[in-house]
PDB file of N, CA, C, O and CB in Angstrom:
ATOM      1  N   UNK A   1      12.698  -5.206 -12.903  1.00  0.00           N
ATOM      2  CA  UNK A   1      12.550  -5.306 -11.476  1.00  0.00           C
ATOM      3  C   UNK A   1      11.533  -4.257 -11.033  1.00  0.00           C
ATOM      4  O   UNK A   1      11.577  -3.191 -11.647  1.00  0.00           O
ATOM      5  CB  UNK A   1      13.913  -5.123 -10.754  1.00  0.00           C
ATOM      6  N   UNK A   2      10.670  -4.382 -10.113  1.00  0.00           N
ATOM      7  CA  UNK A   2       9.651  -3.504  -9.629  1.00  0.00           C
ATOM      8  C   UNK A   2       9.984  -3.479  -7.878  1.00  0.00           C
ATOM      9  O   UNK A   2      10.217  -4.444  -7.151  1.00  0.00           O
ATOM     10  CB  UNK A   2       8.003  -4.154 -10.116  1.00  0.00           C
ATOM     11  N   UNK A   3       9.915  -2.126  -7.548  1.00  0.00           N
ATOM     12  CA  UNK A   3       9.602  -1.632  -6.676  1.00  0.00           C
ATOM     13  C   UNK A   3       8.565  -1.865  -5.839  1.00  0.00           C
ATOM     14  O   UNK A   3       7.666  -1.517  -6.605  1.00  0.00           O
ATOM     15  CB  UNK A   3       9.625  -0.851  -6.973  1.00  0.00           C
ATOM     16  N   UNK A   4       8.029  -2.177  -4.889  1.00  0.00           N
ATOM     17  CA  UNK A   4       6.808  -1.559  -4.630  1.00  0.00           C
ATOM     18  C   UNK A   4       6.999  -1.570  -3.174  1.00  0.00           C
ATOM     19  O   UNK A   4       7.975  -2.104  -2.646  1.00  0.00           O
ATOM     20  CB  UNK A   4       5.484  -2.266  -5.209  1.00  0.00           C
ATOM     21  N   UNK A   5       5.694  -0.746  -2.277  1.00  0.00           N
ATOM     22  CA  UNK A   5       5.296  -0.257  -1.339  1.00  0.00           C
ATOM     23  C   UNK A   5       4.843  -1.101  -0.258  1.00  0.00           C
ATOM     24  O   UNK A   5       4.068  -2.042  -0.427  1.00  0.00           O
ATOM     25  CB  UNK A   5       4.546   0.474  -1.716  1.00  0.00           C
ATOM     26  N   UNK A   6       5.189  -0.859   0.530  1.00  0.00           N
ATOM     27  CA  UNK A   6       4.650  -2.272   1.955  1.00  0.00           C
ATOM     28  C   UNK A   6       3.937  -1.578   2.947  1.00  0.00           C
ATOM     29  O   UNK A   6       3.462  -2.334   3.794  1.00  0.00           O
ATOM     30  CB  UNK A   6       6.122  -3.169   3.033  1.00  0.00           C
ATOM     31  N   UNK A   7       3.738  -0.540   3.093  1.00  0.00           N
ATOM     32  CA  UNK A   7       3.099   0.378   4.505  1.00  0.00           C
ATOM     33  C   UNK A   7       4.272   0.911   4.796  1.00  0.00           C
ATOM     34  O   UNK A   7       5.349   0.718   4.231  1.00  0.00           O
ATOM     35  CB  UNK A   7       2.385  -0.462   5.975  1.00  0.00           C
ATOM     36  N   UNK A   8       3.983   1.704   5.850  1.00  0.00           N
ATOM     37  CA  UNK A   8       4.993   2.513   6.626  1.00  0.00           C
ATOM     38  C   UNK A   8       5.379   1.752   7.954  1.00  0.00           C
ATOM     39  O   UNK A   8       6.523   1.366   8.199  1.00  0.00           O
ATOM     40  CB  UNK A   8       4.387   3.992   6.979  1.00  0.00           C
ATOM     41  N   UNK A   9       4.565   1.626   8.574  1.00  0.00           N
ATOM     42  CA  UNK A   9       4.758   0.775   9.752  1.00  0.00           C
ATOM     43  C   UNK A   9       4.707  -0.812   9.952  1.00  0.00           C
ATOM     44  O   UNK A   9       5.268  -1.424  10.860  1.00  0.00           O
ATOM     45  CB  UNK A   9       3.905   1.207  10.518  1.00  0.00           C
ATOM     46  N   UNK A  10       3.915  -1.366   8.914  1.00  0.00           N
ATOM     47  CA  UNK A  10       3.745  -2.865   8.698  1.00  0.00           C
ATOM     48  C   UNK A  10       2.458  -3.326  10.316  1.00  0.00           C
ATOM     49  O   UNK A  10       2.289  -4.062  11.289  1.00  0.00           O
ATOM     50  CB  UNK A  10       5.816  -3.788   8.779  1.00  0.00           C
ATOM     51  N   UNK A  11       1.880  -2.144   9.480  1.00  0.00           N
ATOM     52  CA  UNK A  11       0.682  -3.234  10.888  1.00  0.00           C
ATOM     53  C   UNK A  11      -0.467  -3.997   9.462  1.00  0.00           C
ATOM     54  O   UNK A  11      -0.545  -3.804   8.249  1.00  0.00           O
ATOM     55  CB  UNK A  11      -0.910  -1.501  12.657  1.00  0.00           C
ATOM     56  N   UNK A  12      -1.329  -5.062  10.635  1.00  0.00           N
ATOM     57  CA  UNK A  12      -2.157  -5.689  10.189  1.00  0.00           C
ATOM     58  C   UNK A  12      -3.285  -4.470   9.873  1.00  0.00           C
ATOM     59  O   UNK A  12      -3.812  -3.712  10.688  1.00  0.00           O
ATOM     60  CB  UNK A  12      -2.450  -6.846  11.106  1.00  0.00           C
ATOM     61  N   UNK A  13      -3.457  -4.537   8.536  1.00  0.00           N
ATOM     62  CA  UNK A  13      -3.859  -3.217   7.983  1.00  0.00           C
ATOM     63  C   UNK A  13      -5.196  -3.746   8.260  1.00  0.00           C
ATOM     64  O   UNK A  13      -5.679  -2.731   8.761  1.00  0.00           O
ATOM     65  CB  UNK A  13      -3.408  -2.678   6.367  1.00  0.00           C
ATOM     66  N   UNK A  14      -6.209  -4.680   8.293  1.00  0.00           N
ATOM     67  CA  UNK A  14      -7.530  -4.642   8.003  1.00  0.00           C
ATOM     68  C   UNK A  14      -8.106  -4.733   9.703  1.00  0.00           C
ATOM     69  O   UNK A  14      -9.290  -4.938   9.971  1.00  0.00           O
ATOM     70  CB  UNK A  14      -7.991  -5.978   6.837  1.00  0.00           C
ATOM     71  N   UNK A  15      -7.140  -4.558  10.640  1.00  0.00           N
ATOM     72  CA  UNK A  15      -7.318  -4.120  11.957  1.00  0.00           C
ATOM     73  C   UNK A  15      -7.776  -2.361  11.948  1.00  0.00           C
ATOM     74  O   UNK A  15      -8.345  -1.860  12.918  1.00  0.00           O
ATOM     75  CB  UNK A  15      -5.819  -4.470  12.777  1.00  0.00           C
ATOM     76  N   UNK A  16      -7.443  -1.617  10.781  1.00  0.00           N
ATOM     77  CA  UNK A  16      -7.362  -0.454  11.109  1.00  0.00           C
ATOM     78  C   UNK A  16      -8.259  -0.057   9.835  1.00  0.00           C
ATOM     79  O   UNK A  16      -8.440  -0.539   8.717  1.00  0.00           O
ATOM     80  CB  UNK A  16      -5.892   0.104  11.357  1.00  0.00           C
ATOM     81  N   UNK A  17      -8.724   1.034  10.535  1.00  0.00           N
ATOM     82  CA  UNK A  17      -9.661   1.945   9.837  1.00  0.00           C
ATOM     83  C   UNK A  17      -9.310   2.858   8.274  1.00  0.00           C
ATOM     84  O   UNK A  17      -8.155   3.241   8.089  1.00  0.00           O
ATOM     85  CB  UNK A  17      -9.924   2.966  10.970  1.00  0.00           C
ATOM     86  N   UNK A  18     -10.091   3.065   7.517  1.00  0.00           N
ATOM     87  CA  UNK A  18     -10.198   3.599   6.054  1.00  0.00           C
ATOM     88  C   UNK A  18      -8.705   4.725   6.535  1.00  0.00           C
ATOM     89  O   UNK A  18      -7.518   4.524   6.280  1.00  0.00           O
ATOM     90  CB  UNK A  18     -12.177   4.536   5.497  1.00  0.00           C
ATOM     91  N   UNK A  19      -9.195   5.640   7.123  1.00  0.00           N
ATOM     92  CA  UNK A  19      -7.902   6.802   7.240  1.00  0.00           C
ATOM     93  C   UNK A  19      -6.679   6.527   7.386  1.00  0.00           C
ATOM     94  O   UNK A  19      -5.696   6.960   6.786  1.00  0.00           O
ATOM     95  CB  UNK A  19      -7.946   7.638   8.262  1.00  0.00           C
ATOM     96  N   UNK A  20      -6.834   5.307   8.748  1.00  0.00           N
ATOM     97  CA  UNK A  20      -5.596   5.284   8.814  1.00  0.00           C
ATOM     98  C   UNK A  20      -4.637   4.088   8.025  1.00  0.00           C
ATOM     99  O   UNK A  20      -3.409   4.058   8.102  1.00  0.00           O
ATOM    100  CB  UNK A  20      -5.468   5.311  10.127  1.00  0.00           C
ATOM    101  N   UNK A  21      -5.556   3.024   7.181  1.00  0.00           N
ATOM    102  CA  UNK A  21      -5.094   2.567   6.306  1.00  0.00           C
ATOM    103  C   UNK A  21      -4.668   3.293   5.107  1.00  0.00           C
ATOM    104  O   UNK A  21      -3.877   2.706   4.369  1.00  0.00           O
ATOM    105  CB  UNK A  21      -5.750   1.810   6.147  1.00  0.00           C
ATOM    106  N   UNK A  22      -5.084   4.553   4.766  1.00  0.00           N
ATOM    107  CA  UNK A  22      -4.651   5.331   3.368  1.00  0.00           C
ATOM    108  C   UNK A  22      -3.750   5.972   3.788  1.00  0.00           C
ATOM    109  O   UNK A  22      -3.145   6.567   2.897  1.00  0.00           O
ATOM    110  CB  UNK A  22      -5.604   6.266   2.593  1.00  0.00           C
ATOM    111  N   UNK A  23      -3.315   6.148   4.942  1.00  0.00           N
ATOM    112  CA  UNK A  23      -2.013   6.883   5.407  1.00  0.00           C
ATOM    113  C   UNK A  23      -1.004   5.933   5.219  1.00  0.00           C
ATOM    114  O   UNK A  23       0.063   6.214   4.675  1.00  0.00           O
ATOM    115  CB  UNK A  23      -1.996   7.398   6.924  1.00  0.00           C
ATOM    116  N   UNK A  24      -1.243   5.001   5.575  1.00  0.00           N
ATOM    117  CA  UNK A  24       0.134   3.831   5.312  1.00  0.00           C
ATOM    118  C   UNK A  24       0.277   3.592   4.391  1.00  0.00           C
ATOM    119  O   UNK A  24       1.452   3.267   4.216  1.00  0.00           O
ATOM    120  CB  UNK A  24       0.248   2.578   5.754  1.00  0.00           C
ATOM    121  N   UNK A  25      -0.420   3.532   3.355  1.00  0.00           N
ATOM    122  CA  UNK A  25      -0.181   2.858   1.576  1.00  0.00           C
ATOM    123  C   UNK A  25       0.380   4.106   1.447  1.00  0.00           C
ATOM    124  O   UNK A  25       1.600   4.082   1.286  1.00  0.00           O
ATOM    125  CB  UNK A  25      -1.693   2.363   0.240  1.00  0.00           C
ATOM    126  N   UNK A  26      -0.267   5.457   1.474  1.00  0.00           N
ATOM    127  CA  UNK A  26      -0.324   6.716   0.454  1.00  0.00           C
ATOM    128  C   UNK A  26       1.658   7.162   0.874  1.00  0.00           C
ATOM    129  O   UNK A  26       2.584   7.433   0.109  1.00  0.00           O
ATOM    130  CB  UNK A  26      -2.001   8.355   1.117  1.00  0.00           C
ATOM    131  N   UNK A  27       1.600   7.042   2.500  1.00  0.00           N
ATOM    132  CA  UNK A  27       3.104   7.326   3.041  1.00  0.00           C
ATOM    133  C   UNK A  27       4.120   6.678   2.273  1.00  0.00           C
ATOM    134  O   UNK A  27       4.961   7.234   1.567  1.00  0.00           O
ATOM    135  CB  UNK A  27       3.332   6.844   4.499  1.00  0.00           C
ATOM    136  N   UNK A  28       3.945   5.261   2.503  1.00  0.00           N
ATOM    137  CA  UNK A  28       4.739   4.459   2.001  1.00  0.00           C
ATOM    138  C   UNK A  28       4.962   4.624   0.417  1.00  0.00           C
ATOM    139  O   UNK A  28       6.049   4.410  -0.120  1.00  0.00           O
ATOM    140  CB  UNK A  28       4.282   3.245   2.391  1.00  0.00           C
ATOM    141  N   UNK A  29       3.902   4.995  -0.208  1.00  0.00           N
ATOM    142  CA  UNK A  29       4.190   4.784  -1.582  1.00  0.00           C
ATOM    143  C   UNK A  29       4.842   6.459  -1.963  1.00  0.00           C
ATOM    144  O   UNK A  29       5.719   6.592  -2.816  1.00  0.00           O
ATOM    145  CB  UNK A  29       2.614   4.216  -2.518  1.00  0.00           C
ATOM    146  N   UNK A  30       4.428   7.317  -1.412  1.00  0.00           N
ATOM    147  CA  UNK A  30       5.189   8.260  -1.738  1.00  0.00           C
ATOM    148  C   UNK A  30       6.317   8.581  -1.277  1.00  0.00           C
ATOM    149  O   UNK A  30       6.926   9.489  -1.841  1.00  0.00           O
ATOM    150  CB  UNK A  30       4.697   9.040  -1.695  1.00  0.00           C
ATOM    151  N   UNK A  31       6.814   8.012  -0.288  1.00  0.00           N
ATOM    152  CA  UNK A  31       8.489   7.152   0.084  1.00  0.00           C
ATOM    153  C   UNK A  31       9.355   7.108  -1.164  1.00  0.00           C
ATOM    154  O   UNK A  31      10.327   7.694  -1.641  1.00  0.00           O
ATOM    155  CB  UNK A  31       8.339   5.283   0.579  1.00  0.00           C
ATOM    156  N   UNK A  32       8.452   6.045  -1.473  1.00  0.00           N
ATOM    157  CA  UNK A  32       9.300   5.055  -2.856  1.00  0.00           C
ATOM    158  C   UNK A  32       9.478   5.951  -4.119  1.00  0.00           C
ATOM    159  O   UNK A  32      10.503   5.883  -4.797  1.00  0.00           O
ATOM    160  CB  UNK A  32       8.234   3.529  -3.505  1.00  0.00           C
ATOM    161  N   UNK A  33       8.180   7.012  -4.489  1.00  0.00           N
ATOM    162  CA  UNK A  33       8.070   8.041  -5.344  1.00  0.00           C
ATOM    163  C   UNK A  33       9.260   8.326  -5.476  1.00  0.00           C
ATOM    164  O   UNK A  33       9.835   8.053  -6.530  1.00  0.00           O
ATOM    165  CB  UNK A  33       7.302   9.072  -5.026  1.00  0.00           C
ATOM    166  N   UNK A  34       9.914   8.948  -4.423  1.00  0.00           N
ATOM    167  CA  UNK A  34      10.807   9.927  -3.960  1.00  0.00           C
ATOM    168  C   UNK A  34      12.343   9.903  -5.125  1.00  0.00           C
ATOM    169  O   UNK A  34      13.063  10.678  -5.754  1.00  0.00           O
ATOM    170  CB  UNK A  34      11.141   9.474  -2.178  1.00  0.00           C
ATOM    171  N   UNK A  35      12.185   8.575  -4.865  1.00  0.00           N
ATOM    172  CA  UNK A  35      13.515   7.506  -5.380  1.00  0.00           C
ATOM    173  C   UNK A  35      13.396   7.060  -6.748  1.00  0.00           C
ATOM    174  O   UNK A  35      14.266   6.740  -7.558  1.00  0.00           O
ATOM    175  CB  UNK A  35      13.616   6.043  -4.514  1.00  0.00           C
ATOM    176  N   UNK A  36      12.345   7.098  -6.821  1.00  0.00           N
ATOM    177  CA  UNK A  36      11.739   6.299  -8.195  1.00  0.00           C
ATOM    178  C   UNK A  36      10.827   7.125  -9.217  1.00  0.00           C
ATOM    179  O   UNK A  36       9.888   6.609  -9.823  1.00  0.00           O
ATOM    180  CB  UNK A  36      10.749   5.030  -7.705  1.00  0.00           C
ATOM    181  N   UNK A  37      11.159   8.294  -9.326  1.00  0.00           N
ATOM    182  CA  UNK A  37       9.483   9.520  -9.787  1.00  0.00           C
ATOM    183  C   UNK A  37       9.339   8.724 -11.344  1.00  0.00           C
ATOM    184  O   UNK A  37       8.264   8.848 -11.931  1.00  0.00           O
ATOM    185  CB  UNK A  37       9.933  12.128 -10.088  1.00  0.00           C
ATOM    186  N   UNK A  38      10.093   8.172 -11.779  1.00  0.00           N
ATOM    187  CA  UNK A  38       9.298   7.659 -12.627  1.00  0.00           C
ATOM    188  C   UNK A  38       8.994   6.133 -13.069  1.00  0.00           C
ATOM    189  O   UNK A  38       8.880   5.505 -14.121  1.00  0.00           O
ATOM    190  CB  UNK A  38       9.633   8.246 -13.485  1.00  0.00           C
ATOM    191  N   UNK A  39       8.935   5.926 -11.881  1.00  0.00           N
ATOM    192  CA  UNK A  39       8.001   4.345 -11.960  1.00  0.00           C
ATOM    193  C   UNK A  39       6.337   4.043 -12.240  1.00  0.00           C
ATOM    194  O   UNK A  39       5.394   4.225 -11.469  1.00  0.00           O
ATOM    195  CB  UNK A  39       8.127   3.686 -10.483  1.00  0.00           C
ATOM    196  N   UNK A  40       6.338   3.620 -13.352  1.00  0.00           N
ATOM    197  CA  UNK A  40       5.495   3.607 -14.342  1.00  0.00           C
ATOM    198  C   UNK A  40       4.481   2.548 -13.529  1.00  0.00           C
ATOM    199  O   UNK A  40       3.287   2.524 -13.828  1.00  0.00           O
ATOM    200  CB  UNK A  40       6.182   3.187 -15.856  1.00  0.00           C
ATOM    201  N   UNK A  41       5.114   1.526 -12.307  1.00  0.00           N
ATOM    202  CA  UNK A  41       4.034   0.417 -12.287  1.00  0.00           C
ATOM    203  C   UNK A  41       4.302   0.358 -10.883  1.00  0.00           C
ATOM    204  O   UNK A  41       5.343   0.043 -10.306  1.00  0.00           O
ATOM    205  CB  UNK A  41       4.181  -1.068 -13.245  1.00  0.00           C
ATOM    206  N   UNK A  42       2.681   0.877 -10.217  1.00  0.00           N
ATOM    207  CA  UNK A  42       2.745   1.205  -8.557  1.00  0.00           C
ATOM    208  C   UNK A  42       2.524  -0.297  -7.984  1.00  0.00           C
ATOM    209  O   UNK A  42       1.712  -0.964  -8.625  1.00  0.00           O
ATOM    210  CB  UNK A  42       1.337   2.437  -7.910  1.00  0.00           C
ATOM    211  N   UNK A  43       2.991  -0.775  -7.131  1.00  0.00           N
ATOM    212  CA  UNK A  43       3.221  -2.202  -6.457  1.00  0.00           C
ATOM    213  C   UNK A  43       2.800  -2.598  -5.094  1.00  0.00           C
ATOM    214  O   UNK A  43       3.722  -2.561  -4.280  1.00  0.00           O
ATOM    215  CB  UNK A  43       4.558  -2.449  -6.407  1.00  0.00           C
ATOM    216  N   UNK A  44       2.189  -2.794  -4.849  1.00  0.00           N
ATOM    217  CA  UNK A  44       1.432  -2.992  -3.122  1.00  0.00           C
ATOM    218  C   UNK A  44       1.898  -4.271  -2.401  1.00  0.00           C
ATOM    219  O   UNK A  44       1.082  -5.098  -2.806  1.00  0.00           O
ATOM    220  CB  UNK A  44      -0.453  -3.201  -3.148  1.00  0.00           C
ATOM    221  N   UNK A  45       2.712  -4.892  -1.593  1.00  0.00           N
ATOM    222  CA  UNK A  45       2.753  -6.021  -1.130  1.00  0.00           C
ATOM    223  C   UNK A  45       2.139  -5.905   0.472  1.00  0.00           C
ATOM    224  O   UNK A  45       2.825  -5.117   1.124  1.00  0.00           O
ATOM    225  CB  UNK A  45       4.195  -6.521  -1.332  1.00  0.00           C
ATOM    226  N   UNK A  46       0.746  -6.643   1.443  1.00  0.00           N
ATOM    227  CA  UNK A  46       0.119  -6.508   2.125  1.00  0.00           C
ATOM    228  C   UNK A  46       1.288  -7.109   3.371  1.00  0.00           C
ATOM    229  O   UNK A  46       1.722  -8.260   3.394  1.00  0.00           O
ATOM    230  CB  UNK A  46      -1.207  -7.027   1.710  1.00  0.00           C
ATOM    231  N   UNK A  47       1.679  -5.907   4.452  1.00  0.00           N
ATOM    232  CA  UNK A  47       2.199  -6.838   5.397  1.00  0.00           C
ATOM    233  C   UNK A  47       1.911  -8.119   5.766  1.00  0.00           C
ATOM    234  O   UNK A  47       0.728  -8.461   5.798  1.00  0.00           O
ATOM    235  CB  UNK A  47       2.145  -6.403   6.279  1.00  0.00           C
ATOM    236  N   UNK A  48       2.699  -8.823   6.026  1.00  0.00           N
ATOM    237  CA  UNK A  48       2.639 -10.686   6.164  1.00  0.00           C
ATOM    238  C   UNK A  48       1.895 -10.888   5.566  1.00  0.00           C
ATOM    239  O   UNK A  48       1.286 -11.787   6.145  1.00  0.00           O
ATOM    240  CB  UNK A  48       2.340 -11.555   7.367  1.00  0.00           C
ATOM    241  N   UNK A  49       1.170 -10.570   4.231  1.00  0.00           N
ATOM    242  CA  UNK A  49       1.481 -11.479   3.107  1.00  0.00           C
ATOM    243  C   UNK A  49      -0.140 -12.433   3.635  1.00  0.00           C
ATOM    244  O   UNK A  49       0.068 -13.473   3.009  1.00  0.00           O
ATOM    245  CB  UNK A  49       3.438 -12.445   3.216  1.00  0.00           C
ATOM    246  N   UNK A  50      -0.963 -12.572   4.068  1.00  0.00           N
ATOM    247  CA  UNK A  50      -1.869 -13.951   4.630  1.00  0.00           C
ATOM    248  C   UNK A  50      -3.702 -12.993   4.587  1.00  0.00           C
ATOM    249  O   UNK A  50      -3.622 -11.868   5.080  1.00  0.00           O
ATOM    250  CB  UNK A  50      -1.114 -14.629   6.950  1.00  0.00           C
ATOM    251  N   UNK A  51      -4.563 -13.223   4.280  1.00  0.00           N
ATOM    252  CA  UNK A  51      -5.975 -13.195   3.791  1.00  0.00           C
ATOM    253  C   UNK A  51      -6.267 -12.569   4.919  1.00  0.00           C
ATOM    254  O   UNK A  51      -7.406 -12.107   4.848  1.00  0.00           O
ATOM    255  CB  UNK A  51      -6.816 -14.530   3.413  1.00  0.00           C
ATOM    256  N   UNK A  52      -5.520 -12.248   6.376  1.00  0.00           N
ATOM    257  CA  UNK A  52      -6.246 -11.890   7.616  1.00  0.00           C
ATOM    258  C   UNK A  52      -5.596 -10.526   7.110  1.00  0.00           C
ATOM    259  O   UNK A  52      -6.448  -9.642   7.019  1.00  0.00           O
ATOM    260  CB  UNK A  52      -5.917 -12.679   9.307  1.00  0.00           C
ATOM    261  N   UNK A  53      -4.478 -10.175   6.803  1.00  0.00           N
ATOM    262  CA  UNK A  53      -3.682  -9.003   6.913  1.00  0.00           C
ATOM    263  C   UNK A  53      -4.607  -7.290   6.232  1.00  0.00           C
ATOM    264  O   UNK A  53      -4.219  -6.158   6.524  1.00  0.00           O
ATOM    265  CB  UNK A  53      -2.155  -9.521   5.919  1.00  0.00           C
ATOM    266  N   UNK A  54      -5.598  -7.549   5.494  1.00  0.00           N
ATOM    267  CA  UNK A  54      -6.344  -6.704   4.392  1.00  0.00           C
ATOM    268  C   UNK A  54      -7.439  -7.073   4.382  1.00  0.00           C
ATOM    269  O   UNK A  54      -7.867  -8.153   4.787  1.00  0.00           O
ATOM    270  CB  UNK A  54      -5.934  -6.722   3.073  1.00  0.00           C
ATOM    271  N   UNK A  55      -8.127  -6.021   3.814  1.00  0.00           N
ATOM    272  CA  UNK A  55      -9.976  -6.394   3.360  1.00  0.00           C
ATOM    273  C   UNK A  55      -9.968  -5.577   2.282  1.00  0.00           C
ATOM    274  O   UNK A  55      -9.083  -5.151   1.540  1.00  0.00           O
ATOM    275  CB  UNK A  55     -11.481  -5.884   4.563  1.00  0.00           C
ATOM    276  N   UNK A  56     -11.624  -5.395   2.382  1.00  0.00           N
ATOM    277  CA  UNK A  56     -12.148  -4.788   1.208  1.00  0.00           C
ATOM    278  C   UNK A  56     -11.712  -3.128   1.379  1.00  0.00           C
ATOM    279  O   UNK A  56     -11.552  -2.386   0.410  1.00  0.00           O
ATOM    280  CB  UNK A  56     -13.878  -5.094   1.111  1.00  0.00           C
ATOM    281  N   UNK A  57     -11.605  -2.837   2.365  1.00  0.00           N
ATOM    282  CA  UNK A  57     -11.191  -1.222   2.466  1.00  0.00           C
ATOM    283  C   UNK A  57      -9.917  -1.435   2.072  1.00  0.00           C
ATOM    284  O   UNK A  57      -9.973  -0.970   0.933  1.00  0.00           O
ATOM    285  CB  UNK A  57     -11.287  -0.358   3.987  1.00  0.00           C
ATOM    286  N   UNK A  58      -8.913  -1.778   2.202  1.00  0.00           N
ATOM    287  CA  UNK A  58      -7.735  -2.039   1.780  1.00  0.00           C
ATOM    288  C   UNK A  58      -7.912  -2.040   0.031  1.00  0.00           C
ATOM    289  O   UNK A  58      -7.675  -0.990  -0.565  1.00  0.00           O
ATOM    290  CB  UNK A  58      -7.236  -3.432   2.515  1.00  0.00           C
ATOM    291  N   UNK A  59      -8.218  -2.926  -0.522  1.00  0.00           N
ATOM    292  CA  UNK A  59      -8.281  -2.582  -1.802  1.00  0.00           C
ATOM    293  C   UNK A  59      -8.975  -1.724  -2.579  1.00  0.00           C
ATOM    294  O   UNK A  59      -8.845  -1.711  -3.803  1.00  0.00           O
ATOM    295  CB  UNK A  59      -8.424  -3.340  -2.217  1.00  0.00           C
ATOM    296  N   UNK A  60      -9.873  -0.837  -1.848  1.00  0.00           N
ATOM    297  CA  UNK A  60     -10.411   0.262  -2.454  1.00  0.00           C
ATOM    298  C   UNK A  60      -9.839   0.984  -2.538  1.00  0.00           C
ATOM    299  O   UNK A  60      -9.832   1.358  -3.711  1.00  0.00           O
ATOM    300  CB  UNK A  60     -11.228   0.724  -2.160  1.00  0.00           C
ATOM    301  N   UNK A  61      -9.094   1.662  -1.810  1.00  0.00           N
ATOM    302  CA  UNK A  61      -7.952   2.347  -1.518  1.00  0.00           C
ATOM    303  C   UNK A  61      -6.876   2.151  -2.495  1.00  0.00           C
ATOM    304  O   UNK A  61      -6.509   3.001  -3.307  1.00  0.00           O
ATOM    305  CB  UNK A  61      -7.528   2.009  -0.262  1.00  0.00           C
ATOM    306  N   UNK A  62      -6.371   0.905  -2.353  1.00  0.00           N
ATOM    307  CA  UNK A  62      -5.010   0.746  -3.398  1.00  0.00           C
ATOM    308  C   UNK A  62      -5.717   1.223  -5.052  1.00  0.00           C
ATOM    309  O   UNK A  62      -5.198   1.658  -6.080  1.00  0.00           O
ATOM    310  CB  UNK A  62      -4.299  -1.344  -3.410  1.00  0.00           C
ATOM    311  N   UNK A  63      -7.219   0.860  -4.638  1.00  0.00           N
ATOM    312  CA  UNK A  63      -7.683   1.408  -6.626  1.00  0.00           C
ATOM    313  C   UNK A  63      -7.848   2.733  -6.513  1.00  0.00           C
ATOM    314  O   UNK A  63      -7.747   3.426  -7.526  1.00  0.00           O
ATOM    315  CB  UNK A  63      -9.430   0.782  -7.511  1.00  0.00           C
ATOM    316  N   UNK A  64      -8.095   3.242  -5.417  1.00  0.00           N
ATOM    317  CA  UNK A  64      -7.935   4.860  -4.775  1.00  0.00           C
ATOM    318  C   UNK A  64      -6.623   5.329  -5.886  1.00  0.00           C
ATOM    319  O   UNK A  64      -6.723   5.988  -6.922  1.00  0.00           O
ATOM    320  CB  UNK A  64      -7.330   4.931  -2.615  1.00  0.00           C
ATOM    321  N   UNK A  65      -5.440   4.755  -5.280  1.00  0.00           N
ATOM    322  CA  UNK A  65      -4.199   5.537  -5.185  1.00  0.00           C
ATOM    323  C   UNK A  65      -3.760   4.818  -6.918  1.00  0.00           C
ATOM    324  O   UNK A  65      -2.666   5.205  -7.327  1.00  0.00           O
ATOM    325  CB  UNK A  65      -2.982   5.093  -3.474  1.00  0.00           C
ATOM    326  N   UNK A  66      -4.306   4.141  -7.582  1.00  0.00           N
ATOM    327  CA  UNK A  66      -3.890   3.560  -8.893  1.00  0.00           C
ATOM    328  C   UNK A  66      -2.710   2.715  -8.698  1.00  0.00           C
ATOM    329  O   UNK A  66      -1.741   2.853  -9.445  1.00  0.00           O
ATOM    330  CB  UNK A  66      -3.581   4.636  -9.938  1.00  0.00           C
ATOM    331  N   UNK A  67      -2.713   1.818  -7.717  1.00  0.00           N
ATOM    332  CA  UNK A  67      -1.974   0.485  -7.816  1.00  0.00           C
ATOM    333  C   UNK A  67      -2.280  -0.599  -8.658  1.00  0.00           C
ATOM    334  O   UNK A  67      -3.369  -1.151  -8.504  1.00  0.00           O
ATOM    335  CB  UNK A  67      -1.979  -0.067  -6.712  1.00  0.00           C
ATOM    336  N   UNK A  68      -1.699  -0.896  -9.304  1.00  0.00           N
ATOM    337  CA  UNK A  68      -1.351  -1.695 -10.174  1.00  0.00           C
ATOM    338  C   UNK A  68      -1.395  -3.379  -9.815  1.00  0.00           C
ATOM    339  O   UNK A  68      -1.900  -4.403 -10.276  1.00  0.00           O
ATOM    340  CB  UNK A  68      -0.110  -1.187 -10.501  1.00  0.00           C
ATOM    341  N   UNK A  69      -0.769  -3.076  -9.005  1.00  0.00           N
ATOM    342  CA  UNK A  69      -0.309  -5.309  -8.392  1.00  0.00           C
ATOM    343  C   UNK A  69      -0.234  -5.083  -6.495  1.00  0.00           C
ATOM    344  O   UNK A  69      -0.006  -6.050  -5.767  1.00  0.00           O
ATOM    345  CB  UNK A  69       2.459  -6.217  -9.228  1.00  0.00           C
TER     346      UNK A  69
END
């Protein structure tokens, strides 16, 4: 079973800017850290889930932080 990270707040992340998109992955995923320090496989699921929700800053970022899926 895998864990993974959704944002902190669940906004439409590719509405929002580089900073404040790495605050929501980086928050959220070090949330989950907390609980989990040794989870081997970091997990990203994009609020609602749909092609509008993320962009390309969004996934630079997740390769930023070494997400996995």
């Amino acid at each position: 079973m895998s864990i993974g990270s959704h944002s902190v707040s669940h906004p439409i992340l590719s509405e929002l800017g580089y900073s404040k998109q790495e605050k929501e992955i980086n928050e959220s995923s070090a949330f989950i850290e907390k609980f989990l320090p040794e989870n081997d496989l970091k997990v990203f699921c994009y609020p609602y889930g749909h092609k509008f929700s993320f962009n390309e800053t969004t996934q630079t970022i997740l390769k930023k932080l070494n997400f996995h899926l």
